[in-house]
GUKOLFI-235035 format. One record per residue (C-alpha): residue number from 1; x, y, z. Coordinates in Angstrom, 1 decimal, always signed. Example, Ala and Ser with C-alpha at 12.3 -4.5 7.8 and 13.67 -1.06 7.14 Angstrom:
residues 2
nr->1 x->+12.3 y->-4.5 z->+7.8
nr->2 x->+13.7 y->-1.1 z->+7.1
//
This chain:
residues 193
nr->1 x->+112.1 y->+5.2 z->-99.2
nr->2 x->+112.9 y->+4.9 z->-95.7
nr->3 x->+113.1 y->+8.5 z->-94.8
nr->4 x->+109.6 y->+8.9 z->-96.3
nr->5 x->+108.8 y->+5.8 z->-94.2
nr->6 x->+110.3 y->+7.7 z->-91.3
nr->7 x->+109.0 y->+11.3 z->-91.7
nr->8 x->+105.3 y->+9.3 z->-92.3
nr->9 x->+105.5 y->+7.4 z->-88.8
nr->10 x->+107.1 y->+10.5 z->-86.9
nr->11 x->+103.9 y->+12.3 z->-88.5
nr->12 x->+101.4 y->+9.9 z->-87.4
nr->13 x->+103.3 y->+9.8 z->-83.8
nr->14 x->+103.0 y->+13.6 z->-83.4
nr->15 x->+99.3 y->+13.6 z->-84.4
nr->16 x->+98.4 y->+11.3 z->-82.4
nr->17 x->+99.9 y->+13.1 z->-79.5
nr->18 x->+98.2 y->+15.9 z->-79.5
nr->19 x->+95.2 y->+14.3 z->-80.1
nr->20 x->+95.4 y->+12.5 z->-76.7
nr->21 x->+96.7 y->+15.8 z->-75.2
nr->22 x->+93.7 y->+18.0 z->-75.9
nr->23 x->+93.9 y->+21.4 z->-73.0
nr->24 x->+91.3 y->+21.4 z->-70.3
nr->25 x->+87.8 y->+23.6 z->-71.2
nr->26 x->+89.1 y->+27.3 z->-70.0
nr->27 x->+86.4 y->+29.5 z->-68.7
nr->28 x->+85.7 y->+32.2 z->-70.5
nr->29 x->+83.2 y->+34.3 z->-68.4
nr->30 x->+80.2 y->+32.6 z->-67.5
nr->31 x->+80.6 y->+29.8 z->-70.1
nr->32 x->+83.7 y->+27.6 z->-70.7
nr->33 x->+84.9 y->+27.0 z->-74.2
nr->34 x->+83.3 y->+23.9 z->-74.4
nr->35 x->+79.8 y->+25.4 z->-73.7
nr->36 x->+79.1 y->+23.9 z->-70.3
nr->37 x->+78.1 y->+26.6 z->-67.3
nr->38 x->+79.9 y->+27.7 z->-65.2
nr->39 x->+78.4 y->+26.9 z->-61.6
nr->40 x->+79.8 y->+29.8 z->-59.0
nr->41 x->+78.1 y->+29.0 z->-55.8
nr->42 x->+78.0 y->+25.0 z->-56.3
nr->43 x->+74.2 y->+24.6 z->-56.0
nr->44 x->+74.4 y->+22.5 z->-58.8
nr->45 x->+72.8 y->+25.1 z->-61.3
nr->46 x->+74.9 y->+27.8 z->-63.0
nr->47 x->+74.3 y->+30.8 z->-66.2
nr->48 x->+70.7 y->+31.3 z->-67.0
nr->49 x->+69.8 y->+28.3 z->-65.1
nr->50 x->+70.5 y->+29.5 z->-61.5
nr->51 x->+68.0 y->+32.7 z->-60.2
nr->52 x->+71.3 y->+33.8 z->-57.8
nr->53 x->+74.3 y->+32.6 z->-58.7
nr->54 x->+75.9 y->+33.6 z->-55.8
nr->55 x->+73.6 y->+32.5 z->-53.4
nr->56 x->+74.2 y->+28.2 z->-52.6
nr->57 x->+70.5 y->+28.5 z->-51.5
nr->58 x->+68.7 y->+29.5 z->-54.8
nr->59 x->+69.0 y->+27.2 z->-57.2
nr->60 x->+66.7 y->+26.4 z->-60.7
nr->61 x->+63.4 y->+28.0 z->-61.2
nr->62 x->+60.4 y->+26.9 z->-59.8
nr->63 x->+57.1 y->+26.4 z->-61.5
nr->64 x->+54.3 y->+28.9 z->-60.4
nr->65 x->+51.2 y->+29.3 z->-62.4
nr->66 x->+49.3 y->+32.5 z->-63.7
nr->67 x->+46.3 y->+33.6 z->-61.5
nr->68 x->+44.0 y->+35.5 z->-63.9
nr->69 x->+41.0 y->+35.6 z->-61.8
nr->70 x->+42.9 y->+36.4 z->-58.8
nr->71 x->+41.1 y->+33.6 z->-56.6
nr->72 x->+44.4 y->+31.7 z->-55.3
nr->73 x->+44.5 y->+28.7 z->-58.0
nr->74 x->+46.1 y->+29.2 z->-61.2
nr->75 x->+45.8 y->+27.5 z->-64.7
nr->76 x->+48.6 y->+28.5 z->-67.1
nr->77 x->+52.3 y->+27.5 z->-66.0
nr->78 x->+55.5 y->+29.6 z->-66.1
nr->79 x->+58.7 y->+29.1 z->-64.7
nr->80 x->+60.3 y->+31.9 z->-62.4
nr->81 x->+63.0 y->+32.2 z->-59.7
nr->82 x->+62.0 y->+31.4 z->-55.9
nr->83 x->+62.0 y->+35.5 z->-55.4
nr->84 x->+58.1 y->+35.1 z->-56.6
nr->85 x->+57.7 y->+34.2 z->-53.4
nr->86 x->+56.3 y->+35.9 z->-50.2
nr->87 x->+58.2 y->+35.7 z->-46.8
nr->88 x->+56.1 y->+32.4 z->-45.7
nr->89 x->+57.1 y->+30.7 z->-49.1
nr->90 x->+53.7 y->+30.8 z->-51.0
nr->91 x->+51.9 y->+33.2 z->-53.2
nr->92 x->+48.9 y->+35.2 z->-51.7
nr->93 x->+45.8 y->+35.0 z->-52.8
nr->94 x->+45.4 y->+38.2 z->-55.1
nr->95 x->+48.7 y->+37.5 z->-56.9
nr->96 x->+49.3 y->+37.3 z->-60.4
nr->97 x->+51.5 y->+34.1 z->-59.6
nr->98 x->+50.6 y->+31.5 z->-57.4
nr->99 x->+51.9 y->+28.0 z->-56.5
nr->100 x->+48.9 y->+25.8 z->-58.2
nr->101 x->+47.5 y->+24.7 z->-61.2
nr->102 x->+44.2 y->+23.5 z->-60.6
nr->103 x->+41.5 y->+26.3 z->-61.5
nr->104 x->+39.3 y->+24.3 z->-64.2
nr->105 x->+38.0 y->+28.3 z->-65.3
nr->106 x->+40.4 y->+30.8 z->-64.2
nr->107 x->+38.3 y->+33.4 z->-65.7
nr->108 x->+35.8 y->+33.6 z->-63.2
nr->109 x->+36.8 y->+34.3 z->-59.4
nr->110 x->+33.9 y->+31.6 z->-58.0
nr->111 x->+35.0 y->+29.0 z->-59.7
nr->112 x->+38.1 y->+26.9 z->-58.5
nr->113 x->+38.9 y->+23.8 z->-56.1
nr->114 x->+37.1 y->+24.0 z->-52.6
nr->115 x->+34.5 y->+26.2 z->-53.9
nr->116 x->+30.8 y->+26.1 z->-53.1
nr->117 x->+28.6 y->+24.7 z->-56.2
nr->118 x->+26.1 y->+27.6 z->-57.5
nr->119 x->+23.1 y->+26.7 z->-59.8
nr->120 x->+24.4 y->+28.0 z->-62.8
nr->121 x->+25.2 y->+25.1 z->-64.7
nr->122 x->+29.2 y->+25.4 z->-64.0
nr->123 x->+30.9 y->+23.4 z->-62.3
nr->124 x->+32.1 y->+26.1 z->-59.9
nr->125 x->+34.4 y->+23.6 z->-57.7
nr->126 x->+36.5 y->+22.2 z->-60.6
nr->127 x->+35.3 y->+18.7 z->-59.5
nr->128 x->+34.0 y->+17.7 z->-62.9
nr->129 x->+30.2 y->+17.5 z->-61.8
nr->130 x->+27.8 y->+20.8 z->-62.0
nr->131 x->+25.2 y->+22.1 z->-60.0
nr->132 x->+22.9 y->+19.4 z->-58.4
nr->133 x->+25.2 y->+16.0 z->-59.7
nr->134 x->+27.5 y->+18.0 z->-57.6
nr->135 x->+24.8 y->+18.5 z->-54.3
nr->136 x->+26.6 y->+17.5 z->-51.0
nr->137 x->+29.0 y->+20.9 z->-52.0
nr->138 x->+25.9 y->+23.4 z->-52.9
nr->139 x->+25.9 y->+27.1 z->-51.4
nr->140 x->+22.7 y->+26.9 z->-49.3
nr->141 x->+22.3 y->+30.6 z->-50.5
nr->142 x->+21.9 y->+29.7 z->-53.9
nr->143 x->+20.1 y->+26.6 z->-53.8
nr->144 x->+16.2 y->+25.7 z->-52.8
nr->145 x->+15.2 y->+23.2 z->-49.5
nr->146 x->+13.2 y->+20.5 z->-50.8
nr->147 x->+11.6 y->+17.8 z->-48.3
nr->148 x->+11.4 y->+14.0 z->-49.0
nr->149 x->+7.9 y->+13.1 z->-49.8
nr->150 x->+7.4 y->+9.7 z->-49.4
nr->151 x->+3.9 y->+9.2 z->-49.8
nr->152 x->+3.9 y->+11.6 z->-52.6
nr->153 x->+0.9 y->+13.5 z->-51.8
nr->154 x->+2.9 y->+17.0 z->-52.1
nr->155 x->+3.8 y->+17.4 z->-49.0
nr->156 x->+6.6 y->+16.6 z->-47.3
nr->157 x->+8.6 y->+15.1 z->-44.0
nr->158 x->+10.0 y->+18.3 z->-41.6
nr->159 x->+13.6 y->+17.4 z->-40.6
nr->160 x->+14.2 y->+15.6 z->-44.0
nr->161 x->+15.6 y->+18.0 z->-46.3
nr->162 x->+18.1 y->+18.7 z->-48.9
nr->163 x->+19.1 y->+21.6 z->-50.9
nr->164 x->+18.7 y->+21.7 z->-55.1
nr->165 x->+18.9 y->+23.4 z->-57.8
nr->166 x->+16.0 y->+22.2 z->-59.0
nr->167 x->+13.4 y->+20.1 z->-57.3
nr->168 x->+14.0 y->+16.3 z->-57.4
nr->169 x->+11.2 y->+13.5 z->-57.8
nr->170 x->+10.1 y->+12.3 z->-54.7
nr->171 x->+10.9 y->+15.5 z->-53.0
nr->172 x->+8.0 y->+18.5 z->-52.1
nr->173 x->+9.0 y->+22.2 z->-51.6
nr->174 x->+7.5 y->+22.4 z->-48.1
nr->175 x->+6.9 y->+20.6 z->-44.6
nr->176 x->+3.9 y->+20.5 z->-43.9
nr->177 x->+3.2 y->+16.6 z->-43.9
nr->178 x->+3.0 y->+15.3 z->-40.4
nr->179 x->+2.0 y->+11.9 z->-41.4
nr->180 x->+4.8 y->+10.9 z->-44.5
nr->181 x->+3.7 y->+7.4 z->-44.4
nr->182 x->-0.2 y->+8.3 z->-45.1
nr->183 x->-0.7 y->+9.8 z->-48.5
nr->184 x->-4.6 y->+11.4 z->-46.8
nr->185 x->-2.6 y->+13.4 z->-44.4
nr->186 x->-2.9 y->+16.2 z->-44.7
nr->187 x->-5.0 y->+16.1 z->-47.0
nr->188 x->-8.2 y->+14.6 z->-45.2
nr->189 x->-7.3 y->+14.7 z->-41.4
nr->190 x->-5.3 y->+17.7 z->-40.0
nr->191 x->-1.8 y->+17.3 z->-38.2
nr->192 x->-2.3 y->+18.2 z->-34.8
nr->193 x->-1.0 y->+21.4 z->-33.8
//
């Protein structure tokens, strides 16, 4: 019984031995055996991970976002290495890629941050309010001059207009009131020339 007792314990000993005693990962390639990357240039990122792993500079891929419209703002994000982009570390407007996510349609080119509001019932410069709710950022091309109209006889003050996609209340669509403040002019007395 004691050489069973022995041979048990000398068992247990060497297993537990070379449990404790486990080899280092070896790398294999790109990949050690215990699955971790292998880092080359000591950015910090290695394998699939790094866009050049031999370069300490480039490191993980950045997020750029596709430009379908072509207008400089992007709404659908990918991930690519840093080579995406230009010389001055941006993507030109025109790209497929740029750095931005913030076109609210990026199927049409006029619509996207910073652009002017068009009446056409869009909200052109992704600020969540269309057309007139939108009026201080209205293309003056697209849009009709309305003149305040105090008085409300139709006609309104010169040097007091505002551009709209439609005419407001309390606005008339010309100038020709030299007296806002006197709903008979000009209706009964003329301005003076």
């Amino acid at each position: 019984m004691r050489n069973l007792t022995t041979t048990l314990l000398a068992l247990i000993t060497l297993q537990t031995l070379t449990a404790c005693d486990e080899p280092e990962p070896t790398q294999a390639g790109p990949v050690f055996t215990d699955g971790t990357t292998v880092d080359r240039d000591g950015d910090g990122y290695g394998g699939t991970i790094d866009c050049d792993d031999n370069d300490p500079t480039v490191g993980d891929r950045i997020m750029l976002w596709h430009d379908y419209d072509r207008d400089g703002y992007g709404s659908t994000p990918t991930l690519r290495c840093p080579n995406w982009l230009d010389d001055d570390d941006d993507v030109d407007s025109g790209d497929l890629l740029v750095t931005n996510g913030d076109d609210c349609d990026d199927t049409k080119a006029t619509t996207h941050p910073g652009a002017l509001e068009l009446c056409d019932l869009v909200d052109n410069d992704c600020d969540g309010l269309p057309d007139d709710y939108d009026a201080e950022d209205l293309d003056p091309n697209d849009a009709e001059i309305y003149w305040l109209d105090v008085d409300g006889d139709g006609y309104g003050r010169p040097y007091a207009e505002i551009y709209r996609c439609a005419q407001p209340y309390g606005y008339a669509d010309n100038a020709d009131d030299c007296d806002d403040d006197d709903p008979r002019v000009p209706w009964l007395r003329e301005c003076p020339a």
